[in-house]
C-alpha positions in Angstrom: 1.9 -9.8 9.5 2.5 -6.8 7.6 1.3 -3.4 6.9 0.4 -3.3 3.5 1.8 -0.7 1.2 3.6 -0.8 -1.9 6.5 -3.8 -1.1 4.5 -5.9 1.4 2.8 -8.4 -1.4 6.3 -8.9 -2.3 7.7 -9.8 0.9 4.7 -11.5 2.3 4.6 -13.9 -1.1 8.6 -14.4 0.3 7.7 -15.6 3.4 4.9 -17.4 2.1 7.6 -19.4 0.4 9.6 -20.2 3.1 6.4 -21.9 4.5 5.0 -18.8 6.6 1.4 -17.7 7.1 1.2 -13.8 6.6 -1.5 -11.5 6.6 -1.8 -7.9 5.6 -3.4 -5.2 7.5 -4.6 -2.2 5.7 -2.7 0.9 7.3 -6.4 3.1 7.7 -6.8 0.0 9.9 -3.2 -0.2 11.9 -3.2 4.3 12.3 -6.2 4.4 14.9 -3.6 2.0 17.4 -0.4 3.8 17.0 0.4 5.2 20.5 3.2 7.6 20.1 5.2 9.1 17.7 5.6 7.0 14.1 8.8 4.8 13.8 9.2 0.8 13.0 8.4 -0.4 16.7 5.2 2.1 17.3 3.6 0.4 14.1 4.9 -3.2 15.0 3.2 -3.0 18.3 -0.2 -1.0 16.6 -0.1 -4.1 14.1 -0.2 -6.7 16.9 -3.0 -5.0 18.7 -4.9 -4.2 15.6 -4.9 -8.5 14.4 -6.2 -9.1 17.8 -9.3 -7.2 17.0 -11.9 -9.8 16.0 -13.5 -7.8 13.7 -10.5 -7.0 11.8 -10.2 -7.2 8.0 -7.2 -8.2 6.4 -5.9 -7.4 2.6 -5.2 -10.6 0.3 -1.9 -10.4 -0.9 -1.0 -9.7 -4.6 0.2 -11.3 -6.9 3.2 -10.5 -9.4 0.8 -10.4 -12.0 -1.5 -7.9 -10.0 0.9 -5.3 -8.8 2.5 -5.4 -12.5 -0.3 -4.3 -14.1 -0.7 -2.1 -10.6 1.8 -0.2 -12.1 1.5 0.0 -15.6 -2.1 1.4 -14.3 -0.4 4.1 -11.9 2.1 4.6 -14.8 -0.5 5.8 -17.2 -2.7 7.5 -14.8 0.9 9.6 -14.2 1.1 10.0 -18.0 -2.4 11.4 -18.5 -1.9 13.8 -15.7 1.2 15.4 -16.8 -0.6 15.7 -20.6 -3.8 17.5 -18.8 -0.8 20.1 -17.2 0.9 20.8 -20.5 -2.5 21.6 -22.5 -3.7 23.4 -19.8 -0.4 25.2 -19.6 0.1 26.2 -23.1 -3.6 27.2 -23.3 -2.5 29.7 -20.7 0.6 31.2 -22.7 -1.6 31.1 -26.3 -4.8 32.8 -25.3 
């Protein structure tokens, strides 16, 4: 079980391959059980008590393909961004 973020379809597709079943957990989902102050064994402890909900949702893990083109898409995004700042900026210093 992991919290998903940016490395965990990487690592769960790892230990898929060495024959174990993972899930992920959205963190929106894991924050409402952490208990004390954020570090590794807060969130391992809200992740156990989170899966044991029976209403819980997990996230399907990605594939390389998928967070690939994840980040081409996030790489663009970036790129179109830091274009809108530089018109907007020299429409500042030419008008």
């Amino acid at each position: 079980m992991f919290e998903a973020c940016g490395s965990a379809s990487y690592w769960a597709r790892e230990m898929e391959a060495l024959g174990h079943d993972v899930k992920l957990i959205a963190p929106q989902y894991v924050r409402p059980f952490v208990k004390r102050q954020k570090n590794d064994a807060a969130d391992a402890e809200a992740m156990v008590i989170a899966a044991r909900q029976p209403e819980m949702r997990f996230v399907a893990t990605k594939t390389a393909e998928q967070q690939a083109k994840a980040v081409i898409f996030r790489r663009r995004e970036r790129l179109i961004h830091q274009r809108t700042e530089l018109v907007n900026a020299l429409r500042a210093v030419l008008y």
